[in-house]
N, C-alpha and C positions, 0 to 999 in steps of 0.2 A: 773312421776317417771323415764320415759325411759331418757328425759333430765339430771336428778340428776347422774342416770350409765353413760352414756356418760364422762358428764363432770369429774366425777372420774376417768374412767378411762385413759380421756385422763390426769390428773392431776399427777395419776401411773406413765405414759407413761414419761410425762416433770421430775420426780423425777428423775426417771432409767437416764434419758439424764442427768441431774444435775449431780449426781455422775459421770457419764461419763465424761463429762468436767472439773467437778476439779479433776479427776484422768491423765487426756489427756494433750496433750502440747496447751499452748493458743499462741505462737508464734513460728515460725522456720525461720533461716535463713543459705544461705548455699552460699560459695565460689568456685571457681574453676579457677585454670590458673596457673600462674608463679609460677616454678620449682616445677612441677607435684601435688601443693595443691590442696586438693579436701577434702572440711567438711562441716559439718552441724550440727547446734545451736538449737535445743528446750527448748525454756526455759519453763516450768510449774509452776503451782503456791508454788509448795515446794523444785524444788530443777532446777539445766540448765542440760544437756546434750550434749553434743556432742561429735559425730566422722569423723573420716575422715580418710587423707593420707597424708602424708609429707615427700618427696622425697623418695615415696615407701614405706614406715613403716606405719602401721596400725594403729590410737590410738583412744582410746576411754575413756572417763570419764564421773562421774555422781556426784555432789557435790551438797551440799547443798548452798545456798545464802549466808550463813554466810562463807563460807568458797571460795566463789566460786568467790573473789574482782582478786585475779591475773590470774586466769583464762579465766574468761569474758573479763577482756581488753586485754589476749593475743589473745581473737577468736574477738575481735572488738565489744564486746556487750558495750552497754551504761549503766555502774555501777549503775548511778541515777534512772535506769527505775526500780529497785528493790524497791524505795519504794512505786513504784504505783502498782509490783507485790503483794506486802506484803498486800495492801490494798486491790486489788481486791480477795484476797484467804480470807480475813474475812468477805466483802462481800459474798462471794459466802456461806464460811459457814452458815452465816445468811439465806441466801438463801433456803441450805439444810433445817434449821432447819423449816421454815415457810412453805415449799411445803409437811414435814412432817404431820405436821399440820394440812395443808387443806387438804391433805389428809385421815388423823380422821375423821374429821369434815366431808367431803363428805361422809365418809362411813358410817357414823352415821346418817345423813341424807339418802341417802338411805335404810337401813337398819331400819330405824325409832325408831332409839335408842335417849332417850330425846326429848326435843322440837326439832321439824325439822325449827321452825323459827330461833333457835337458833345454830342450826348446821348448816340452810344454809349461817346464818350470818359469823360464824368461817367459813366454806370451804371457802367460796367468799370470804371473808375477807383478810383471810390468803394468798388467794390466789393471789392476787393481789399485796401483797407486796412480794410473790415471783418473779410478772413479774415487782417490782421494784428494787429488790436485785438482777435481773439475767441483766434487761435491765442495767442500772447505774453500774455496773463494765465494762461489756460487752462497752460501751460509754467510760467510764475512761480509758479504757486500752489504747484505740484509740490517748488519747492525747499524749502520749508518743513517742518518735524515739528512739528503741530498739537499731538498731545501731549507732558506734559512727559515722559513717561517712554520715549517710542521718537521718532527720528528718520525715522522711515520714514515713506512719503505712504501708504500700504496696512501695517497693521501688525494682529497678532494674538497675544499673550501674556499670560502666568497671572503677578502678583505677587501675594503674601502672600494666596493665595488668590482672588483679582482676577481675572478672567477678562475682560481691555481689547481691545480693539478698534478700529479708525477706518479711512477710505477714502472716498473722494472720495462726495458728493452727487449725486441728479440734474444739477443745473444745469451743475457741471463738465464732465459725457459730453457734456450740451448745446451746450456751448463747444464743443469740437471736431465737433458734427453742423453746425451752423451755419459753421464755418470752412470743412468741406468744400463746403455748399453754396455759399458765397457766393463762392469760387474756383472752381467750380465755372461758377457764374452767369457771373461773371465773365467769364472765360476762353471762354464759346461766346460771350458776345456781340459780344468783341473781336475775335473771329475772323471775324462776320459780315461779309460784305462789302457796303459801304455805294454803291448808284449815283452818277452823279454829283448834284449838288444842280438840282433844278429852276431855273432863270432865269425870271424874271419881267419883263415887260415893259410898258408902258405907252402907250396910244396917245394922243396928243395930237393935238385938231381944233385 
């Protein structure tokens, strides 16, 4: 049983991190040099951000992707990467909604509510395609060149003075902290081994 709490709770643990990441920025990128610019790009999976400085003057904005096409190419984002954003924010939902799941299901097997061969089937279960809905967005993202000017997922280089930037966000590491947990989760609980099911019987006078 100490196996079954474990692996729940580290499966709690990969949840909390899940919500954190699709609420966090999964990439940022940020300029600095000629005639005193200085900003910085997060884009998330629902809406970009950025602020900075522009010969002195302060700015800051927060838009949604549908609204956010003349914006992004004025900070140098790559337009196209939105529809690999769009993709990995339904992944991730997905994700949410199966780590919820195994979550049940683990508590339910600990707690020895229903069959525990049947709940540790749903935890494990479940769980494992949470560490496929967090790992394969987490991957996808990676194909992409958020900016227009470099193709690279980690990139760092000087134009016309420009000293550009970008590489992955909190949220993205957090993809992969959670995929490990939740295969992780997984994989002991499946391994537990389950006695046989109690029989229950009834006396009738």
């Amino acid at each position: 049983m100490q196996k079954g709490v474990v692996a729940c709770g580290g499966m709690v643990v990969g949840l909390v991190l899940l919500v954190t990441a699709f609420l966090g920025p999964w990439y940022t990128m940020s300029g600095s040099g000629a005639f005193g610019v200085n900003y910085n790009v997060d884009l998330f999976l629902t809406r970009m951000a950025a602020k900075g400085t522009i010969a002195g003057q302060d700015i800051s904005l927060s838009v949604s992707y549908a609204d956010a096409q003349q914006s992004a190419q004025a900070a140098g984002v790559n337009t196209e990467s939105f529809a690999v954003i769009n993709t990995a924010m339904f992944l991730t939902i997905l994700a949410i909604v199966t780590a919820i799941i195994a979550v049940i299901g683990m508590l339910a097997f600990v707690m020895s509510m229903g069959s525990q061969k049947t709940m540790k089937l749903v935890g494990g279960g479940f769980g494992i395609l949470t560490f496929i809905f967090t790992l394969v967005p987490a991957l996808y993202f990676m194909s992409t060149g958020f900016a227009q000017s470099s193709n690279g997922f980690w990139f760092s280089q000087t134009v016309l003075g420009m000293t550009l930037s970008g590489g992955p966000g909190y949220s993205w590491y957090l993809m992969i902290v959670v995929a490990i947990i939740s295969v992780i989760a997984s994989v002991a609980l499946l391994m537990k081994n389950v006695g046989p099911e109690k029989a229950t019987s009834s006396t009738f006078q």
